[in-house]
C-alpha positions as a printed Julia matrix, in Angstrom:
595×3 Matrix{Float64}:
   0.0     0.0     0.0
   2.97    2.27    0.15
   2.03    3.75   -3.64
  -1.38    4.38   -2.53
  -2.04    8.14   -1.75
  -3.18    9.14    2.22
  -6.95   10.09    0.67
  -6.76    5.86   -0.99
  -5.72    4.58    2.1
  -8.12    6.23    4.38
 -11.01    5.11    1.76
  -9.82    1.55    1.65
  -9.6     1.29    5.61
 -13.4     3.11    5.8
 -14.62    0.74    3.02
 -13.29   -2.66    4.7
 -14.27   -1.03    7.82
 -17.67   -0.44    7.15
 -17.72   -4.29    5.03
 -16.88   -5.64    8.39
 -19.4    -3.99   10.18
 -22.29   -5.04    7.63
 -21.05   -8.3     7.13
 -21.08   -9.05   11.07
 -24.33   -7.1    11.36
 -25.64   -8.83    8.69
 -24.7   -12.77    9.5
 -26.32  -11.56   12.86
 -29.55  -10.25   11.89
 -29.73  -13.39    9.29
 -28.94  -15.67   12.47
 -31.69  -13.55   14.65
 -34.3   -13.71   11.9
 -33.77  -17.43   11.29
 -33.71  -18.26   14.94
 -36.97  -16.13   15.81
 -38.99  -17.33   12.57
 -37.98  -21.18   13.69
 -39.28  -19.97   16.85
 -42.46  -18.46   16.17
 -43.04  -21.69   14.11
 -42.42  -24.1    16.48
 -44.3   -21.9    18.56
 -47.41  -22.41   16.18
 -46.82  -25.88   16.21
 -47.14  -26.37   19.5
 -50.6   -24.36   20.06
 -51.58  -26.51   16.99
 -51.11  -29.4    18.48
 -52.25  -28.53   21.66
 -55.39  -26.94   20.29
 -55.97  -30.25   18.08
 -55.63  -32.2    21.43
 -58.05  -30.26   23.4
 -60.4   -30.31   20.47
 -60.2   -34.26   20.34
 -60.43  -34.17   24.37
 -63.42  -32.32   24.08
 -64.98  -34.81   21.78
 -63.83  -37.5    23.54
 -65.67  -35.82   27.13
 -68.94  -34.78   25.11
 -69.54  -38.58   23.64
 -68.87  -40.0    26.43
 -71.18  -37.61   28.43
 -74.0   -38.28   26.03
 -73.57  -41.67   25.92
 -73.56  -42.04   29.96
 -77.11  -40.09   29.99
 -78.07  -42.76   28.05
 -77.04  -45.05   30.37
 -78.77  -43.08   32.93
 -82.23  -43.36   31.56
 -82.07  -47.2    31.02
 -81.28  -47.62   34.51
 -84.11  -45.34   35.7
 -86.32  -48.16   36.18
 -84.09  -49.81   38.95
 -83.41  -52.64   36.58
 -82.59  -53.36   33.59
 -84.9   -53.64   30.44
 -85.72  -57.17   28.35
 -83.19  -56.91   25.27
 -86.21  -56.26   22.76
 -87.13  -52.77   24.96
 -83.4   -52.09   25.01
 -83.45  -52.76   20.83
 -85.99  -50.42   20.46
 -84.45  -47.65   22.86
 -81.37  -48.22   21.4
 -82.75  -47.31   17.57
 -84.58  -44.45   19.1
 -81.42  -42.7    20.01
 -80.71  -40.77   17.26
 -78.11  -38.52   18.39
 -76.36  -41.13   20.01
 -76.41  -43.1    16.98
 -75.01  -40.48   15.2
 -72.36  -40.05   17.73
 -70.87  -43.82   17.27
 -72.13  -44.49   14.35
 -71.05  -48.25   13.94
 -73.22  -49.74   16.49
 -73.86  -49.46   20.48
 -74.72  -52.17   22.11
 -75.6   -53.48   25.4
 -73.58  -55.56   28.12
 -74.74  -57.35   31.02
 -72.38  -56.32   34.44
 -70.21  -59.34   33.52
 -69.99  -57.62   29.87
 -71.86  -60.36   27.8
 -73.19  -58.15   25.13
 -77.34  -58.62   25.15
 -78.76  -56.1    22.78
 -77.73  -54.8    19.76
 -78.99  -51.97   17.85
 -77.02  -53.2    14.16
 -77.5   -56.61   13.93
 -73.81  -58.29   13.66
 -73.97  -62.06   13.05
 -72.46  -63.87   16.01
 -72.17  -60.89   18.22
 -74.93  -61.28   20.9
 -74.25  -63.79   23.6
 -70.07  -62.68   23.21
 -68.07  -62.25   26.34
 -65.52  -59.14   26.39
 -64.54  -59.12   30.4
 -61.05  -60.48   29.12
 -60.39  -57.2    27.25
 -58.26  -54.34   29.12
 -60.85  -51.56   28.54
 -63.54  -54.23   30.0
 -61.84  -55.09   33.25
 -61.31  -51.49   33.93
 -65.06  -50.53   33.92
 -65.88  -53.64   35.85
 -63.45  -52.91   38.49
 -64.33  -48.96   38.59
 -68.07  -49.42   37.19
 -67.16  -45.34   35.63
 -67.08  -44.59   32.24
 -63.88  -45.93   29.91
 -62.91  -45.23   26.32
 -60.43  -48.26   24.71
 -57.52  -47.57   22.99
 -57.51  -48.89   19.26
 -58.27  -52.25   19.1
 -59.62  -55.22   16.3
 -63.0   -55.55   16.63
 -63.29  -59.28   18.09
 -66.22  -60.21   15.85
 -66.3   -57.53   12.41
 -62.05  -57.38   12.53
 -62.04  -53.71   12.0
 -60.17  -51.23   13.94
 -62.44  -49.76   16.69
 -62.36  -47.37   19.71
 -65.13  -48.48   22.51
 -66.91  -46.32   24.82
 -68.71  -47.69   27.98
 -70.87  -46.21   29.99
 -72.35  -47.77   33.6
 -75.93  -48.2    33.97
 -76.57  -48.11   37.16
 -79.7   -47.99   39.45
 -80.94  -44.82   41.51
 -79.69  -47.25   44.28
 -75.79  -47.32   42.88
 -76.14  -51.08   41.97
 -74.87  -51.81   38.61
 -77.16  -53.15   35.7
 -74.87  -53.68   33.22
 -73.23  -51.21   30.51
 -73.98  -49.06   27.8
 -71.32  -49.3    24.55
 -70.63  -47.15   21.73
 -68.11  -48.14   19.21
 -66.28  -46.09   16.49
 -64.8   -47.27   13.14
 -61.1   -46.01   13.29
 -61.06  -45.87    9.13
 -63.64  -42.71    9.76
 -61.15  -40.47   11.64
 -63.71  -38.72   12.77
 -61.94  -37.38   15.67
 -59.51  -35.76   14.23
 -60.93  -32.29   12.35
 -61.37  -32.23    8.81
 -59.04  -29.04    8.94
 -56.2   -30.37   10.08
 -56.11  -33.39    7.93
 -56.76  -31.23    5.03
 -53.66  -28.9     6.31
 -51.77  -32.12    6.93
 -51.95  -33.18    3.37
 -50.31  -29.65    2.19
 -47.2   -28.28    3.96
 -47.58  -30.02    7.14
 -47.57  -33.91    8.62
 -49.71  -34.61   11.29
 -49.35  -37.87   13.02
 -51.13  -39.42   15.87
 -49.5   -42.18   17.65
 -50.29  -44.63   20.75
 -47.45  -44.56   22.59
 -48.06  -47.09   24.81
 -48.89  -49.19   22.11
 -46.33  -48.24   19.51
 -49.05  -47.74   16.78
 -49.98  -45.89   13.98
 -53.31  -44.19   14.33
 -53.36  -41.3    12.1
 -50.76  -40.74    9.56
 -48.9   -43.91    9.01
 -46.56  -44.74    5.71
 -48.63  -47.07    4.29
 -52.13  -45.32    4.71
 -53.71  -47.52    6.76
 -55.99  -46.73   10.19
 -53.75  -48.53   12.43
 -49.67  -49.55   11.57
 -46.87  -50.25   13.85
 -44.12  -47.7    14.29
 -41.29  -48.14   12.43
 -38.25  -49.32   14.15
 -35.73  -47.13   16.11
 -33.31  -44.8    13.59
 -35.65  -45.68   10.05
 -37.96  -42.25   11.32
 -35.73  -39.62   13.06
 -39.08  -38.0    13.39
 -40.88  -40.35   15.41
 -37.67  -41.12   17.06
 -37.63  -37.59   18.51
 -41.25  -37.62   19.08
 -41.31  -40.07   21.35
 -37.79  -39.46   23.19
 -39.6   -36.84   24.98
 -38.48  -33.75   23.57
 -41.69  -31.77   22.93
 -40.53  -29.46   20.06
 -37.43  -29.23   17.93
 -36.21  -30.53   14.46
 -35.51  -33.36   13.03
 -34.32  -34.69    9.47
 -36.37  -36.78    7.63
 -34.36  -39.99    5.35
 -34.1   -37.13    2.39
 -32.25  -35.4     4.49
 -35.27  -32.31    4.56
 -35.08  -30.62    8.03
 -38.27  -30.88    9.72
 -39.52  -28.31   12.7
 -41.92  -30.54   15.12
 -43.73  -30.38   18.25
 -45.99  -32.82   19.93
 -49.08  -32.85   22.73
 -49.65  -36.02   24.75
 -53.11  -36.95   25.4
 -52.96  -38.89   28.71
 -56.61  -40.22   28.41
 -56.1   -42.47   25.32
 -52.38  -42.26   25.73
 -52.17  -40.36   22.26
 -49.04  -38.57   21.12
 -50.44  -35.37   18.6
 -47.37  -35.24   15.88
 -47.25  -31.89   13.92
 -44.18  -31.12   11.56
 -43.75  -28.68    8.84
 -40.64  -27.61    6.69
 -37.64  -25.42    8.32
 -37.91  -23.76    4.63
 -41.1   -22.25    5.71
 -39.39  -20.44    8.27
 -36.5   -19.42    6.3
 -38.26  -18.48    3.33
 -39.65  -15.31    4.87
 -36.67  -15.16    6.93
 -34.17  -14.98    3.9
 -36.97  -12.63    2.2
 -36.7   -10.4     5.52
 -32.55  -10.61    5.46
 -32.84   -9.62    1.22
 -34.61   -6.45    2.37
 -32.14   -5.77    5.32
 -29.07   -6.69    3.28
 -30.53   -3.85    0.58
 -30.98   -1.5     3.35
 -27.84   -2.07    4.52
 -25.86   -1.79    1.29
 -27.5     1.66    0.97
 -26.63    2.85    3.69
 -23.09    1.48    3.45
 -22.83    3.31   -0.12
 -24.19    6.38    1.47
 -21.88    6.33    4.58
 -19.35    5.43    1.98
 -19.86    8.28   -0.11
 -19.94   10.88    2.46
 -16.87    9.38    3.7
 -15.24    9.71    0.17
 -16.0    13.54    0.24
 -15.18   14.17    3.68
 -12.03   12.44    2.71
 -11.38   14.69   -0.86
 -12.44   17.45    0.96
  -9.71   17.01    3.4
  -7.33   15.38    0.96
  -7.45   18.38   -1.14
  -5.21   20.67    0.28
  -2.96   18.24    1.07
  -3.02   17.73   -2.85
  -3.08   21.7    -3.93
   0.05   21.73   -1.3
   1.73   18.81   -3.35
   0.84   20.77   -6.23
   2.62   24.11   -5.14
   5.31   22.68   -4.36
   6.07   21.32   -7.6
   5.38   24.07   -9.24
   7.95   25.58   -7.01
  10.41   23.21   -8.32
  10.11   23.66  -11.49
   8.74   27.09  -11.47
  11.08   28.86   -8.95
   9.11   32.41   -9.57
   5.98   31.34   -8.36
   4.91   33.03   -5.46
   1.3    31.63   -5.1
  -0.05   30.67   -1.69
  -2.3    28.14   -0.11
  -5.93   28.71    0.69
  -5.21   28.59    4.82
  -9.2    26.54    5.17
 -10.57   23.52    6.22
  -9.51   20.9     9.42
  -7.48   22.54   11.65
  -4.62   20.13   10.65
  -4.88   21.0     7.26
  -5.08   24.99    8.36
  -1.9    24.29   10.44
   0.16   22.99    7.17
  -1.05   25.3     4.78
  -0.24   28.32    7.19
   3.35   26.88    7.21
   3.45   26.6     3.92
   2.76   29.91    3.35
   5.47   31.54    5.63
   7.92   28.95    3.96
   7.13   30.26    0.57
   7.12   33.82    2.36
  10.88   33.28    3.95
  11.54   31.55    0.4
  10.73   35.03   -1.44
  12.08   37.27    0.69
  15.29   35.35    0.36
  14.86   34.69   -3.55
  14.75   38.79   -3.76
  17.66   38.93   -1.37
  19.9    36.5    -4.0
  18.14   38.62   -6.8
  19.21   41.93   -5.57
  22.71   40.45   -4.49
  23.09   38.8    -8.14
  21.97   41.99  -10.01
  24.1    44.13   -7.74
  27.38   42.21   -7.99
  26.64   41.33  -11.33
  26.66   45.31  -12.45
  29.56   46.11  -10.45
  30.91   43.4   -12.28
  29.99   44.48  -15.55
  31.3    48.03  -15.43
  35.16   46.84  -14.89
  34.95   43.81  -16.89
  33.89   45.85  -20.11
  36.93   48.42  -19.16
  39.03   44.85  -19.07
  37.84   43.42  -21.92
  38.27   46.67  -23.85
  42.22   47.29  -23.31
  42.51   43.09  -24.13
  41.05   44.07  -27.55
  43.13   47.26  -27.98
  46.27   44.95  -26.84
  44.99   42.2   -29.66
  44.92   44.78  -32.43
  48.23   45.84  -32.1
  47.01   49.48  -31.08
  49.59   49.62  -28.15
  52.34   47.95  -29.96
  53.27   44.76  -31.5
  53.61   41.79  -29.09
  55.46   38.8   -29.16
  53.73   35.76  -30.0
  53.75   34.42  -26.77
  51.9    37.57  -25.62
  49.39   37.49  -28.25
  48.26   33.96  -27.19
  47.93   35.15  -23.61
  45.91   37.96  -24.58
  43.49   36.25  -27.24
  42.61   33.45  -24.17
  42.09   36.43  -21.53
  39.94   38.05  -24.21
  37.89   34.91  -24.52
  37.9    34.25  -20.84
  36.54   37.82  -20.56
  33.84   37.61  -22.78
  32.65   34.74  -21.88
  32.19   36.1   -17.75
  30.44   38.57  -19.84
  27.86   36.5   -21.47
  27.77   34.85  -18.31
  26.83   38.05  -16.62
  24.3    39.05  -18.91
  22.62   35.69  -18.2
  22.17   35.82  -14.89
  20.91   39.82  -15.52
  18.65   38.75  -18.35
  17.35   36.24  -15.61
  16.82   38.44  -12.71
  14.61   40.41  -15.29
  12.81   37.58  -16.16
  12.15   36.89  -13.02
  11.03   40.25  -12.0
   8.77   40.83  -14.81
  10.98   43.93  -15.69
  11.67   42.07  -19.41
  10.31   43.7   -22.25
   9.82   43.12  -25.56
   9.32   44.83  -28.86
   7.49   43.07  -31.69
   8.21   44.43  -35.43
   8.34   42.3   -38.97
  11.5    40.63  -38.92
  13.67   38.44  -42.08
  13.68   35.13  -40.6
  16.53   34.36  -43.34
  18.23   37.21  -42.27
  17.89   36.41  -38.67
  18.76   32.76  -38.6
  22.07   33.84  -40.76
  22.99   36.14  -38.48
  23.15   33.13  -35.81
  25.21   30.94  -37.81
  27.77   34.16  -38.42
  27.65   34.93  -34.37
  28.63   31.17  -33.32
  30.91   30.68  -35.75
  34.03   31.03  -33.49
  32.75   28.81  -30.66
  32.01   26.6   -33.56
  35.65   25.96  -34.77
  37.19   26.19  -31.26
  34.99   22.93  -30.79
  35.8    21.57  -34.11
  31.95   21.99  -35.45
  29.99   22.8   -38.72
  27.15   24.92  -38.41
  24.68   25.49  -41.35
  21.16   27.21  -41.84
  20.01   25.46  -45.23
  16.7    26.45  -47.05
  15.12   28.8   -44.64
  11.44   29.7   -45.98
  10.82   33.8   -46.66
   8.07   33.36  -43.83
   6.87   36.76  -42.52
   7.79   37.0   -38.85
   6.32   39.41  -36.42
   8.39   38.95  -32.99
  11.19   40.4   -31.07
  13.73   39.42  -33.25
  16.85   40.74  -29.99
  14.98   38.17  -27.72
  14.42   35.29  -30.94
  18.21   36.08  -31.94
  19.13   35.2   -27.68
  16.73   31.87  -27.46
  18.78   30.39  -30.64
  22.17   31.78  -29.6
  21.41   29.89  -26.37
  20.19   26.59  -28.33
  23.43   27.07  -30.85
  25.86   27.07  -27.79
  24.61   24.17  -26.48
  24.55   22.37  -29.08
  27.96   23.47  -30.31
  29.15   22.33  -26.59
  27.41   18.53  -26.84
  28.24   17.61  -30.4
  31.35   15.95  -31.23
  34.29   16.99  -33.08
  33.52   17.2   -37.33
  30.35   17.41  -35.95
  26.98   19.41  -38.21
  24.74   21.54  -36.43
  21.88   22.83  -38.69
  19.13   25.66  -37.85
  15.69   24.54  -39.49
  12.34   27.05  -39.9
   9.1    25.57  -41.51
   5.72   26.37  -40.98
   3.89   23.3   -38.95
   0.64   24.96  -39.35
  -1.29   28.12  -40.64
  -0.68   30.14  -37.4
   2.57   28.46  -35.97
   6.44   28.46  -37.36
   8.93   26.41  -35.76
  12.42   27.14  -35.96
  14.35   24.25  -34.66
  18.41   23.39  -33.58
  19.84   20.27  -34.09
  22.84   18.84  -33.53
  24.82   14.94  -33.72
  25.5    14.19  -30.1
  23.95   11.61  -27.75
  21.02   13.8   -27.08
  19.5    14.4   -23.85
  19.77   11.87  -20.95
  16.56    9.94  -20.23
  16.55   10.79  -16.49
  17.15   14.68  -17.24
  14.23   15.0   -19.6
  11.89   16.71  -16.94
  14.17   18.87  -15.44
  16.04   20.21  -19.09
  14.24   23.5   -18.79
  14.6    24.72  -14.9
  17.09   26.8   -13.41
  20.72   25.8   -13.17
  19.84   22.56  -14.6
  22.49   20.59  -16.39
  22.59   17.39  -17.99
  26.58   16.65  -17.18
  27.13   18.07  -13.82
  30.76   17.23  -13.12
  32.12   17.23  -16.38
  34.47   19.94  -18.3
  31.45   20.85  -20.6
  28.85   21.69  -17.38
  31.57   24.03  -16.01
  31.18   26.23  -19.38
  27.88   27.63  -18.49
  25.59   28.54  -15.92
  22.65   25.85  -16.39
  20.22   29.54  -17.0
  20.25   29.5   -20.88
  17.4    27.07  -21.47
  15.4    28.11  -18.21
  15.66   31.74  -20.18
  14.9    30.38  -23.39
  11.37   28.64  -21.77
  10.2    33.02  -20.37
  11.04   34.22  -23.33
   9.6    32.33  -25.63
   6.57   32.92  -22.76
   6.89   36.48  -23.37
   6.83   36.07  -27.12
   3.38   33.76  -27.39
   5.51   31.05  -27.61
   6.78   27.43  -26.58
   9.79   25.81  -26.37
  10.71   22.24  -26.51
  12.98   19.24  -27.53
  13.15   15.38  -28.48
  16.11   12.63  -29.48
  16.59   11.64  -32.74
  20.22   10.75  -33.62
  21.11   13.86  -31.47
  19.15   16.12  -29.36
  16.68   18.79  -31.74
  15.56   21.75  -29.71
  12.9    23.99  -30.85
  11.23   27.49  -30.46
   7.71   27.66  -32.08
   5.76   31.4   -32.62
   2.55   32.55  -33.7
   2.99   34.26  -37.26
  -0.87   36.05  -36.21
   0.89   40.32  -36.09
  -2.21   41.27  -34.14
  -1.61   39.08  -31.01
   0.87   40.84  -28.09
   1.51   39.69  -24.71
   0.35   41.0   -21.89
   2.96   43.86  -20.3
   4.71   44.12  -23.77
   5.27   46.53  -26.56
   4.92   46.31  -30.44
């Protein structure tokens, strides 16, 4: 991350940040939703089953409450009725009839059945005391209800009801007996077998028993239970766990609860789907996780501009200070706004560029001062060297005329030197002016090639200014004639010996002429490319050739051409090719100029 900028970083650690947060608040919603819709459905099954038990308790109670005031009135007499009365009472019990529909019937206190109301062949006369259900009313002469059994006589799965008749004495009579066909479910309400047969199961089982009643695999009335591990549901059912889940041998996940029925020893079995609880579960956790992501975005975005917005004097300050790099005469200041931080910093910044003026026009004034006391004795110097070189004073020995002609050179070269850093100081300032007129670009560029041509053959080098176009120029042509002077000398200083530097003009387009300097040396270094056109740059710092010059030509070459509407440049091509380009439009003047 260490090429990522402060603004990236801070968004990156916001953005996994905030991920973090809705991912954890997210898995725990999802968990809290899941866990909450299992509950409320387990929940429901429980009052389901519950509510199905009491229902089938109350049925159970109200038949068996109807059927002992039956009982009641055939022991009213204080004995009990010839079996043809009892017939006949027995038929004219409608809603009794209605309540056990298969038959009731009539048993003597020893439970021999006597009277029948639906003939069954070979029923009268039978003895039942040996059944369970049978012993228990004897014993407690109070109404009993059977679990499922076989009918001993029709072999059909029954559930019998018996009620005492008894005397208004107390002495028992005999017994009143309703039977139910199992096959008819009727105790178990059409609703819930119809819901049963859509999402949920519904099973009733006798637990003592280990049976079937309702619900069994293969359909029929009453089944045994499967064996232990083939039906994790009845498994858990019966371990005596009232509600949870269980898998079913697809591997579905079932949530279940149960009611016991103590009376009949019935276990109530309701089940339904987990996926019914996490369907509106996960359709709950897509709206949150929409919500969420929103917000997220939102907080993200805000963050993003909280971030810019505090990142972006930190970049303007990056900014300025590059431009003070390469732009040394910039004076431009920070905007001193925002976090306090960010205040802080560009308030420093602002008295460093303050100290860095005042001591820029300290150097400027100390360079401009020294550089005309210089100038005043140096042209006095170089004056009586020239006088000394004609011969004016006398002839001198040969000896002497060397000496002088390298002082001379030596002299005027401080001189250029001086005029440089002057010319600079103006530029700097913005005390340079210029003065556009027509000028004879042939003219001009000829003039170049005649002004260089000593520096040229001290460094062993052509130079040449070969089909210049007759383009009309309107410029300074003092300041032009000083940017190509400057390109000539440097390329006179980097090309080698026998080496051709030419001066080419053409016109690139209808508004623009480029006049460009090129020369047959290695061209400029890759890693001095940005840097060419500062101040006191130089591409061979250490060498014989960076000593000859101040590293200010090209930096004054880059205003000037500024001043005159115009841009410099260079690229590589077998040797380095500098150019100046101008606007040939007469009517367009700089700001601060004259024409």
């Amino acid at each position: 991350m260490n090429h990522l900028s402060l603004g990236t970083r801070l968004a990156i650690i916001v953005l996994f940040g905030c991920l973090a947060t809705v991912g954890s608040v997210i898995y725990a919603a999802y968990s809290a939703l899941l866990e909450d819709f299992s509950n409320n459905l387990t929940a429901q099954q429980e009052q389901e089953t519950a509510h199905i038990s009491s229902l089938v308790s109350q049925d159970l109670e109200f038949r068996t409450r109807v059927l002992s005031q039956s009982a009641d009135l055939l022991g009213s007499s204080g004995k009990l009725l010839p079996p043809e009365q009892i017939v006949n009472f027995l038929k004219g019990q409608h809603s009794l009839e209605d309540l056990f529909p298969h038959s009731l019937t009539v048993m003597t206190p020893e439970a021999v059945l006597i009277a029948e109301n639906k003939y069954v062949p070979g029923r009268l006369s039978t003895h039942y005391a040996d059944r369970p259900h049978w012993a228990k009313a004897i014993a407690t002469q109070r109404p009993v209800i059977s679990r499922p059994l076989i009918g001993r006589t029709t072999g059909i799965p029954l559930m019998v009801f018996i009620a005492p008749i008894k005397s208004s004495s107390g002495e028992l009579l005999g017994f009143l007996c309703g039977t139910l066909v199992m096959s008819q479910s009727i105790l178990i309400p059409e609703r819930v077998r119809n819901d049963a047969s859509e999402d949920a199961i519904f099973l009733v089982v006798d637990s003592g028993n280990f049976l079937f009643i309702e619900g069994g695999p293969n359909g029929e009335v009453i089944e045994d239970l499967p064996d232990p591990g083939q039906d994790l549901l009845i498994d858990a059912a019966l371990s005596g766990i009232r509600f949870g889940e269980a898998e079913t041998q697809t591997g579905e996940t079932l949530i279940y609860a149960t009611s016991h029925l103590h009376r009949l020893g019935w276990l109530f079995i309701r089940a339904v789907p987990k996926s019914l609880a996490t369907a509106p579960a996960k359709q709950a956790f897509s709206r949150f996780f929409l919500i969420s992501i929103a917000v997220t975005l939102g907080i993200l975005l805000m963050t993003y501009m909280a971030l810019r917005s505090t990142t972006a004097s930190l970049t303007r300050m990056t900014r300025r200070i590059r431009s003070m790099i390469q732009k040394p005469e910039s004076s431009r200041r920070l905007d001193e706004q925002g976090a306090p931080e960010v205040r802080d910093l560009a308030q420093a910044f602002n008295q460093l560029m303050d100290g860095r003026d005042a001591n820029n026009r300290l150097k400027d004034n100390f360079v401009s001062n020294v550089s005309h006391e210089l100038r005043t004795p140096l042209t006095s110097m170089n004056g009586a060297l020239r006088l000394l070189q004609s011969g004016t004073t006398g002839e001198l020995p040969e000896r002497a005329k060397e000496m002088v002609t390298l002082a001379l050179r030596n002299g005027e070269r401080l001189q250029l030197l001086i005029g440089d850093m002057l010319d600079f100081n103006k530029l700097s300032s913005g005390k340079m002016r210029v003065s556009f007129q027509s000028e004879n670009l042939p003219k001009l560029l000829k003039e170049t090639v005649c002004g260089n041509e000593t520096m040229a053959r001290e460094f062993g080098v052509r130079l040449a200014a070969p089909d210049i176009p007759e383009v009309p120029l309107h410029t300074d042509g003092h300041r032009l004639r000083q940017i190509l002077d400057n390109f000539v000398s440097n390329a006179i200083k980097f090309s080698p010996k026998g080496g051709l530097v030419t001066l080419h003009a053409e016109q690139t387009d209808q508004h623009k002429l480029r006049i460009t300097v090129s020369d047959q040396g290695k061209g400029v270094p890759t890693a001095f490319k940005n840097q060419i056109f500062n101040r006191f740059s130089q591409a061979e710092v250490g060498t014989t050739r960076a000593t000859n010059g101040t590293g200010l030509g090209l930096a004054i070459n880059r205003q000037i051409a500024g001043l005159l509407n115009g841009t410099v440049g260079f690229y590589n091509d077998n040797g380095a090719h500098f150019w100046v380009e101008l606007p040939l439009d007469s009517n367009v003047s700089p700001e601060g100029t004259t024409s």
